[in-house]
PLY file of the C-alpha trace (Angstrom):
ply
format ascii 1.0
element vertex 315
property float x
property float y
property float z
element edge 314
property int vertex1
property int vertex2
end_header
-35.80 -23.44 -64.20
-33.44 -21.18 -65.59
-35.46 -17.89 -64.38
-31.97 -15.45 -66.18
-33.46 -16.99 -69.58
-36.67 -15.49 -68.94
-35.46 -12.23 -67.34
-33.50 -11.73 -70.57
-36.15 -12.37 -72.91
-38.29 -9.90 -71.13
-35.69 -7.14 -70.79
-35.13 -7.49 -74.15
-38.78 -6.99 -75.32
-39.08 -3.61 -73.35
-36.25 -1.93 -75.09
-37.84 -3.36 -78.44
-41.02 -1.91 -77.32
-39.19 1.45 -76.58
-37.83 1.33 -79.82
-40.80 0.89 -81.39
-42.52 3.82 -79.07
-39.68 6.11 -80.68
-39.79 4.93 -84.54
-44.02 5.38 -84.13
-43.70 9.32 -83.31
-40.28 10.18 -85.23
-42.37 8.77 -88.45
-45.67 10.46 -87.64
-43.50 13.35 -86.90
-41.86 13.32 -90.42
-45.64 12.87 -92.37
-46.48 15.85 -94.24
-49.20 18.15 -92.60
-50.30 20.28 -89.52
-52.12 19.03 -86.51
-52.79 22.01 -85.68
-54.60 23.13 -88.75
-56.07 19.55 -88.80
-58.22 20.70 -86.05
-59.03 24.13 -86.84
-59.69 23.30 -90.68
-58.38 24.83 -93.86
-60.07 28.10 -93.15
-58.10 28.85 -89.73
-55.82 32.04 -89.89
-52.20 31.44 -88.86
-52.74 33.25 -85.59
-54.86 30.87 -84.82
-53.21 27.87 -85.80
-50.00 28.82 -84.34
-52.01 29.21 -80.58
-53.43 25.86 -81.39
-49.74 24.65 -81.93
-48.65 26.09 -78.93
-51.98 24.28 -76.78
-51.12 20.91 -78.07
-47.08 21.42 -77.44
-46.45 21.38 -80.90
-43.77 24.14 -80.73
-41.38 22.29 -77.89
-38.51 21.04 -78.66
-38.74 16.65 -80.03
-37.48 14.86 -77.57
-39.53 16.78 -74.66
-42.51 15.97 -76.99
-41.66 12.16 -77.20
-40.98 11.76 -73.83
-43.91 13.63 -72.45
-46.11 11.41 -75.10
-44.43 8.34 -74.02
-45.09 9.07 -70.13
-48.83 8.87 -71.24
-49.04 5.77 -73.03
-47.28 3.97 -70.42
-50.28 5.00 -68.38
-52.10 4.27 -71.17
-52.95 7.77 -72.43
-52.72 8.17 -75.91
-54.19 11.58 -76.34
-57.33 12.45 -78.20
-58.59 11.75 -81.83
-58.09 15.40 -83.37
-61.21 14.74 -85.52
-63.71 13.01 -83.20
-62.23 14.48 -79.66
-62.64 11.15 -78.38
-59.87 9.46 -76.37
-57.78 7.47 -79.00
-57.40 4.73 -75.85
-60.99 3.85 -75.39
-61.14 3.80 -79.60
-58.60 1.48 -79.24
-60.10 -0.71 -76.25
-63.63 -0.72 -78.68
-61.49 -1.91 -81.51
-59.17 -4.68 -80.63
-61.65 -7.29 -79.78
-62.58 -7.86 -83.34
-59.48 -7.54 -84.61
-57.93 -10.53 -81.61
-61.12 -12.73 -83.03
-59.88 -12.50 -86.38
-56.31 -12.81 -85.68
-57.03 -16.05 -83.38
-59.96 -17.70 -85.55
-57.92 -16.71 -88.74
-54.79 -18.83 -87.43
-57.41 -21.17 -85.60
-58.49 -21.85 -89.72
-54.89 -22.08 -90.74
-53.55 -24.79 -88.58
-56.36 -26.80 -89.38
-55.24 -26.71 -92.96
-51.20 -26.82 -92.27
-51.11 -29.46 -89.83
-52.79 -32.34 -92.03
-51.88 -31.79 -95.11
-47.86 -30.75 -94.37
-47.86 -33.98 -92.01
-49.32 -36.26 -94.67
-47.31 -34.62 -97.50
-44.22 -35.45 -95.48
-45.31 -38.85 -94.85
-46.08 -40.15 -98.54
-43.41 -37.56 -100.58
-44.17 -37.42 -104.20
-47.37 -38.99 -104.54
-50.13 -37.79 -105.87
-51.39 -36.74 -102.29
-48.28 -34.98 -101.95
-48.51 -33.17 -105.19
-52.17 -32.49 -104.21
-51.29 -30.41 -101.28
-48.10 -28.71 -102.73
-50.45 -27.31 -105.50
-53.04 -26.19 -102.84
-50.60 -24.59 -100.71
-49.06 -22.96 -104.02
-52.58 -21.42 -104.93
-53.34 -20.12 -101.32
-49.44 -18.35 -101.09
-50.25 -16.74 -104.60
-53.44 -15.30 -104.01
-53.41 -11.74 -102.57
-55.70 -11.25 -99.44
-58.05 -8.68 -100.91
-58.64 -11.06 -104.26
-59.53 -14.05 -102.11
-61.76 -12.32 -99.77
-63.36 -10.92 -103.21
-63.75 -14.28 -104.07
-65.34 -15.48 -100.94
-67.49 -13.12 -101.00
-68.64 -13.83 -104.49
-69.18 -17.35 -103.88
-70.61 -17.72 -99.98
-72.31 -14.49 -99.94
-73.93 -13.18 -103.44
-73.78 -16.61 -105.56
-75.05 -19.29 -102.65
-76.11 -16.34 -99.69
-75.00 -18.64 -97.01
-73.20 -15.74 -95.21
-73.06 -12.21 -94.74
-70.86 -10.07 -97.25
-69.52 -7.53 -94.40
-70.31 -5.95 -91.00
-69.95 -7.31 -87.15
-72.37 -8.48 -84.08
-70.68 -8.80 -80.92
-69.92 -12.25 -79.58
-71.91 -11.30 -76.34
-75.09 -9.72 -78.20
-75.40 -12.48 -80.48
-73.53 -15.82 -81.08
-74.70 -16.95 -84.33
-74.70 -13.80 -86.24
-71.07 -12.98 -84.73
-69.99 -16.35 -85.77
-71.66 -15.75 -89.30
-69.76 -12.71 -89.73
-66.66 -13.67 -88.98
-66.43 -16.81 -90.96
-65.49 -15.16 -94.20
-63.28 -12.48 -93.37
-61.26 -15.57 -91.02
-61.47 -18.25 -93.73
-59.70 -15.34 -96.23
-56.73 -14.70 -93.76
-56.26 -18.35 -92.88
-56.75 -20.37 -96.21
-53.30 -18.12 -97.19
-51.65 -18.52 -93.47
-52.87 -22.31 -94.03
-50.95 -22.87 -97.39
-47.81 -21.04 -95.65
-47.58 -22.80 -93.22
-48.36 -26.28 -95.16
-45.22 -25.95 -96.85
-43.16 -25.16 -94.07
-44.79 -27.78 -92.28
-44.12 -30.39 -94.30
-40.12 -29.19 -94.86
-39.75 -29.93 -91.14
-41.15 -33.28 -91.12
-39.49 -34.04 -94.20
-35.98 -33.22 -92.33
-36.83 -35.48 -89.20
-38.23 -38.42 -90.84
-34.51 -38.50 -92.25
-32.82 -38.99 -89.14
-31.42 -42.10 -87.81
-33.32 -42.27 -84.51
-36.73 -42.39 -87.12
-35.43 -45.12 -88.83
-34.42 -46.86 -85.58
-37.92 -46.28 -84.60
-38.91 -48.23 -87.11
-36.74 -51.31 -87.05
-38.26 -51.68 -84.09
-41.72 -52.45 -85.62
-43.01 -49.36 -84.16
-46.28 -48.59 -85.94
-46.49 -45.31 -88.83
-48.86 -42.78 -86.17
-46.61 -43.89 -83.48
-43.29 -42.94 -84.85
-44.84 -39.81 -86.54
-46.74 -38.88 -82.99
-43.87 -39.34 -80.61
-40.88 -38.87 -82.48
-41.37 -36.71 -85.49
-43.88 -34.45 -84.50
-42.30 -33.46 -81.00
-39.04 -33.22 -82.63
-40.71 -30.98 -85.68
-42.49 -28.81 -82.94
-39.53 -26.16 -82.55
-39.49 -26.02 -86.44
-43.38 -25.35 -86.35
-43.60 -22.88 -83.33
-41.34 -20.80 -85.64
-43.28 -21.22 -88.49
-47.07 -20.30 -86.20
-45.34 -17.34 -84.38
-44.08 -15.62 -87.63
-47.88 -16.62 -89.19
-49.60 -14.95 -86.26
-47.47 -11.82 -86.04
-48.31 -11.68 -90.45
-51.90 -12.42 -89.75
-51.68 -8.92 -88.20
-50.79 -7.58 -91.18
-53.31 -9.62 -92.95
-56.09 -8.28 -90.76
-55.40 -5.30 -92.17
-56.62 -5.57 -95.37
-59.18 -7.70 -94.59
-60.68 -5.66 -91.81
-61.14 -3.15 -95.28
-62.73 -5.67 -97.06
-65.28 -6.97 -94.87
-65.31 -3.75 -92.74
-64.50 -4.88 -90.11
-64.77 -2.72 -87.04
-61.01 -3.97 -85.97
-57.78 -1.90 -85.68
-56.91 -2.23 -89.34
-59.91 -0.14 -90.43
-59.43 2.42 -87.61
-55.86 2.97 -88.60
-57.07 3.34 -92.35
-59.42 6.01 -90.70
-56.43 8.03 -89.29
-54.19 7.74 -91.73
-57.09 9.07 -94.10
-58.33 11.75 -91.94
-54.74 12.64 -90.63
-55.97 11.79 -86.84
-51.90 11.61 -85.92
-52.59 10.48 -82.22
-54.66 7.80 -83.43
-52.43 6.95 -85.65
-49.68 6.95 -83.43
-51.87 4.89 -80.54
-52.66 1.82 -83.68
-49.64 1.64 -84.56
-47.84 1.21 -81.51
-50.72 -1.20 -80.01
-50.79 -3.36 -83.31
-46.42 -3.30 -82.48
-46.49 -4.51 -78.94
-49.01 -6.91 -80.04
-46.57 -8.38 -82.37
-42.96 -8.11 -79.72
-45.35 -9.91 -76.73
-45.91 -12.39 -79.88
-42.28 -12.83 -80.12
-41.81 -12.92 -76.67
-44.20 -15.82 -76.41
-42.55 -17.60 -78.82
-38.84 -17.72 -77.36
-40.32 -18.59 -74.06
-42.23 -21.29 -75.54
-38.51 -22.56 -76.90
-37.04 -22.74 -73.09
-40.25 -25.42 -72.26
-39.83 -26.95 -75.46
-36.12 -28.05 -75.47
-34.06 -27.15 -72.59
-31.23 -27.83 -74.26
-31.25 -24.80 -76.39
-28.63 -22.20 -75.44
-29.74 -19.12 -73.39
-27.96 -16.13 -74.29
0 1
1 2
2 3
3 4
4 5
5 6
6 7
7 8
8 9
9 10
10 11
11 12
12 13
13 14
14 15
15 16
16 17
17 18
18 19
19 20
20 21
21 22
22 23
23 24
24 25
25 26
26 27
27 28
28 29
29 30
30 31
31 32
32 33
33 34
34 35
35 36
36 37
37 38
38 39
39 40
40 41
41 42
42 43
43 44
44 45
45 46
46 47
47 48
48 49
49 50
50 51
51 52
52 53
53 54
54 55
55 56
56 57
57 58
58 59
59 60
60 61
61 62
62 63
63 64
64 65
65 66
66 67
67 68
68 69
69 70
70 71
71 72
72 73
73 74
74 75
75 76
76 77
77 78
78 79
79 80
80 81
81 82
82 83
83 84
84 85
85 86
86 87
87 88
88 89
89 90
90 91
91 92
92 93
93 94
94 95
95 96
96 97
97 98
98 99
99 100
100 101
101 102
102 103
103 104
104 105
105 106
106 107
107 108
108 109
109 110
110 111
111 112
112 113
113 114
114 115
115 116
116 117
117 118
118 119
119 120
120 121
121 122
122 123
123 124
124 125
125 126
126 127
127 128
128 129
129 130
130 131
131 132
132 133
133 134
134 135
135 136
136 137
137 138
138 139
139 140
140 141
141 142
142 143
143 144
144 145
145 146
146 147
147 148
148 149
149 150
150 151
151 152
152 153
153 154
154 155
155 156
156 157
157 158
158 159
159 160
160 161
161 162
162 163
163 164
164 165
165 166
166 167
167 168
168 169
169 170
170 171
171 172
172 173
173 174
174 175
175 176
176 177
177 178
178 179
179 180
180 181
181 182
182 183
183 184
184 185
185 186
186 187
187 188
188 189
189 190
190 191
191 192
192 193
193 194
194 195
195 196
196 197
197 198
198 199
199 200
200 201
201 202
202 203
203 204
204 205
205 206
206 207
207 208
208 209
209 210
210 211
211 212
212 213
213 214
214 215
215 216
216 217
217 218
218 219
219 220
220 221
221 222
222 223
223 224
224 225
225 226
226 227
227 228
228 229
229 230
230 231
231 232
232 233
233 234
234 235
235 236
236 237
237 238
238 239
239 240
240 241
241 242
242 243
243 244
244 245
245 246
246 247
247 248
248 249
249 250
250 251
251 252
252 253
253 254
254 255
255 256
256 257
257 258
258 259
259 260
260 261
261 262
262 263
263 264
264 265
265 266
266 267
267 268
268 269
269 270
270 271
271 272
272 273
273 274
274 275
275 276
276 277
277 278
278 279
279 280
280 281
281 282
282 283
283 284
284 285
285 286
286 287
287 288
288 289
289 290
290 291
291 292
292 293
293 294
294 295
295 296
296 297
297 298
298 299
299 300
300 301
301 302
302 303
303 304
304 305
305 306
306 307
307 308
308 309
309 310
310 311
311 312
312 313
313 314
């Protein structure tokens, strides 16, 4: 096993982390407005306010700001929610459970969709089948998030009342109603990650089945499922790790809105929260958590490349 691979993938996502860490609090730096007279309110005299600045560090120089802020979130300390006083790293703990079950079961949703229909697409090219799914995966991609979860909830919930409009149980309070719950907001994420990745899907197949070793396959009386199993598919699968690692690290962005929609006690809605009430540490702390979420993501994926096909080159 070619252990330098790894080692280089891994070195690599900590300094993208660190860049991240530093892009999060030069931007929240540059957004208009005054911790300090966040806390104290509109009312606060500027004596005041400027002795708040100088208790939360406000007056030191950047970079010994950064770096002091930076020492704490590597220990996990992201400060404290300037409008609840509650630490913005237990907020974030409470709040990205719901938001991993929605990312997961949204995907979960997705590939269900993708993998038949882009497979049988490729296999039977303009037909009607084919034409079928290109037109479903054409309505999913042009349907924004908020207007299909809209939707959903106009059919499942207020037309037929099979499920819940909004709100969240806890998987470990209650099964059924958690499961209720999160069927909409997941099926509104995935049916557009689903017609994504259909068409990419389906491209990739499309390019194998064209090769010579798939023909050779076949002269040799091999059966459909087998040469699509065996050969296709597991020479597709680089293609469609691509394809599921760019959906997932979107569906995080998807979340966001949809966590709105169906509010959704995830990390979308509590950045929405910050960025509404100003709460720049907790803005800050989302941010940054919803980033590394996405790098270890990517990090996943090009590791996943090394056990897929060893013969791609490591540099």
């Amino acid at each position: 096993m070619n252990y330098q691979y790894i080692l280089q993938r891994l070195v690599l996502a900590v300094v993208v982390i660190l860049g991240v860490t530093f892009a999060v609090f030069l931007i929240v730096q540059l957004v208009p407005g005054d911790p300090a007279r966040v806390v104290l309110g509109v009312q606060a005299n500027e004596e005041n306010i400027a002795a708040m600045r100088e208790r939360m560090g406000l007056n030191r120089p950047f970079f010994e700001q950064y770096f002091t802020w930076l020492g704490n979130a590597i220990q996990g300390d992201f400060g404290t929610s300037l409008i609840t006083s509650q630490s913005v790293s237990e907020q974030i703990s409470d709040r990205l459970g719901p938001t991993l079950e929605l990312a997961f079961a949204s995907l979960f949703i997705g590939l269900m969709i993708a993998f038949p229909l882009g497979i049988i697409s490729a296999m039977y090219p303009r037909t009607p089948i084919d034409l079928l799914a290109s037109f479903i995966s054409q309505v999913g991609v042009s349907i924004p998030d908020f207007w299909m979860g809209i939707l959903l909830i106009l059919l499942f919930s207020l037309t037929l009342g099979w499920l819940p409009p909004s709100g969240y149980t806890p998987i470990q309070e209650d099964f059924g109603d958690w499961l209720s719950h999160l069927i909409l907001p997941a099926m509104t994420a995935g049916l557009i990650s689903g017609a994504i990745q259909t068409r990419f899907i389906r491209s990739a197949m499309l390019e194998v089945l064209s090769e010579n070793y798939i023909r050779t396959a076949y002269a040799k009386g091999l059966k459909r499922l087998t040469v699509i199993r065996r050969h296709a598919l597991r020479n597709a699968l680089i293609t469609i790790v691509t394809i599921i690692g760019l959906q997932m690290t979107a569906l995080f962005s998807a979340v966001v809105v949809v966590e709105i929609v169906f509010t959704w006690p995830g990390l979308g809605e509590l950045s929405l929260e910050a960025v509404l009430d100003r709460d720049y540490p907790l803005l800050q702390g989302t941010v940054l958590t919803l980033a590394v979420l996405v790098t270890l993501i990517n990090l996943v994926i090009d590791l996943m490349y090394f056990f897929l096909d060893p013969r791609i080159e490591r540099t």
